[in-house]
C-alpha positions in Angstrom: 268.6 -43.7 7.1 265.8 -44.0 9.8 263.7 -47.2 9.7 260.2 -46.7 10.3 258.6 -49.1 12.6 255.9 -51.4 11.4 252.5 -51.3 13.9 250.5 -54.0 13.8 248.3 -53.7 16.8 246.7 -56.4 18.3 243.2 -57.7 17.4 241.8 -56.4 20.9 243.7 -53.3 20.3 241.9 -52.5 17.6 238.0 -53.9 19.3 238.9 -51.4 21.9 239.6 -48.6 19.4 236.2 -49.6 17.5 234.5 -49.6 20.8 235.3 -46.0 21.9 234.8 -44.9 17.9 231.3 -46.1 17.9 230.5 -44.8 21.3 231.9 -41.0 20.5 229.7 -41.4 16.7 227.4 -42.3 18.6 227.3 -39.5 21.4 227.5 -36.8 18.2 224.7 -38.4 16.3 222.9 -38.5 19.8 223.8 -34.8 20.1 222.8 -33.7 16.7 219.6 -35.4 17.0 219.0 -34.0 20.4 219.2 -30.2 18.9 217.4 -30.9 15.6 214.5 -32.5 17.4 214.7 -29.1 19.9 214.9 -26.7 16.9 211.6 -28.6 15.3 209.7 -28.3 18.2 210.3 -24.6 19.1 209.0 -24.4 15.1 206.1 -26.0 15.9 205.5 -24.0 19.0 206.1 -20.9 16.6 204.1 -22.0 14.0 200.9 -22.7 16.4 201.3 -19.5 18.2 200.9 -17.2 14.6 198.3 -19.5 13.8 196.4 -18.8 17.1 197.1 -15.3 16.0 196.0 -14.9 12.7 192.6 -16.8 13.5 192.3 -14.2 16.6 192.5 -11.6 13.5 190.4 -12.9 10.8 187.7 -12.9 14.0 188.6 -9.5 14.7 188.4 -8.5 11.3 185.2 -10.2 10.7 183.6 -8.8 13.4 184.6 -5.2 12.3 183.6 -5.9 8.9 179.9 -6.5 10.2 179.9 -3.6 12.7 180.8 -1.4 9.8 178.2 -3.1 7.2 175.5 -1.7 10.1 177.2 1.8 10.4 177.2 2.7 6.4 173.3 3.1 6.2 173.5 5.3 9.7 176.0 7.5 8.1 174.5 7.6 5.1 171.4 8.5 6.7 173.1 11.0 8.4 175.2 13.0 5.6 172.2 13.6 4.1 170.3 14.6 6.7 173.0 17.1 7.1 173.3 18.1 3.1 169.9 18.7 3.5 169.7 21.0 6.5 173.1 22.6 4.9 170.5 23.4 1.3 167.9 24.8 3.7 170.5 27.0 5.8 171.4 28.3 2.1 167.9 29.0 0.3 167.0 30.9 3.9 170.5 32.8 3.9 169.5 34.1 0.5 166.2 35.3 1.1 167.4 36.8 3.9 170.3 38.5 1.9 167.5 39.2 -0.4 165.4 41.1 2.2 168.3 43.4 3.8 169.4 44.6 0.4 166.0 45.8 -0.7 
């Protein structure tokens, strides 16, 4: 049969081997700490940039609102200055009408 050899390392074997574990845990903690802190601030750049927008529209939007709450009456007016020249354009068609056929 084959014997299998026994290691036992060394004491500063093994420091060495803790040494270059805690440094490559380190570099990946380093790492992932590096891209989560990236990802959160492209969020926050996101997240100020549709807030910028949506106050630009709620402006916009209140601003139309209040050119349109002056334009109602003006149309109003208007329509029914018009439905009233359209009732005058009628009665005169009629007597008119009226007139030929007699």
């Amino acid at each position: 049969m084959i014997e299998l050899a026994k290691a036992n390392p060394d004491i500063e074997t093994l420091k060495l081997t803790l040494w270059i574990a805690s440094a490559v845990i380190a570099l990946l903690l380093t790492s992932v700490i590096g891209v989560v802190v990236y990802l959160a601030k492209k969020q926050i750049n996101v997240s100020e940039m549709l807030t910028n927008a949506v106050n630009k529209l709620t402006v916009a939007v209140s601003v139309l609102e209040n050119q349109n709450k002056d334009r109602y009456p003006v149309i109003e007016r208007r329509l029914n200055d018009h439905a009233r020249r359209l009732d005058q354009h009628d009665k005169q068609i009629v007597r008119i009408e009226t007139t030929l056929k007699l």
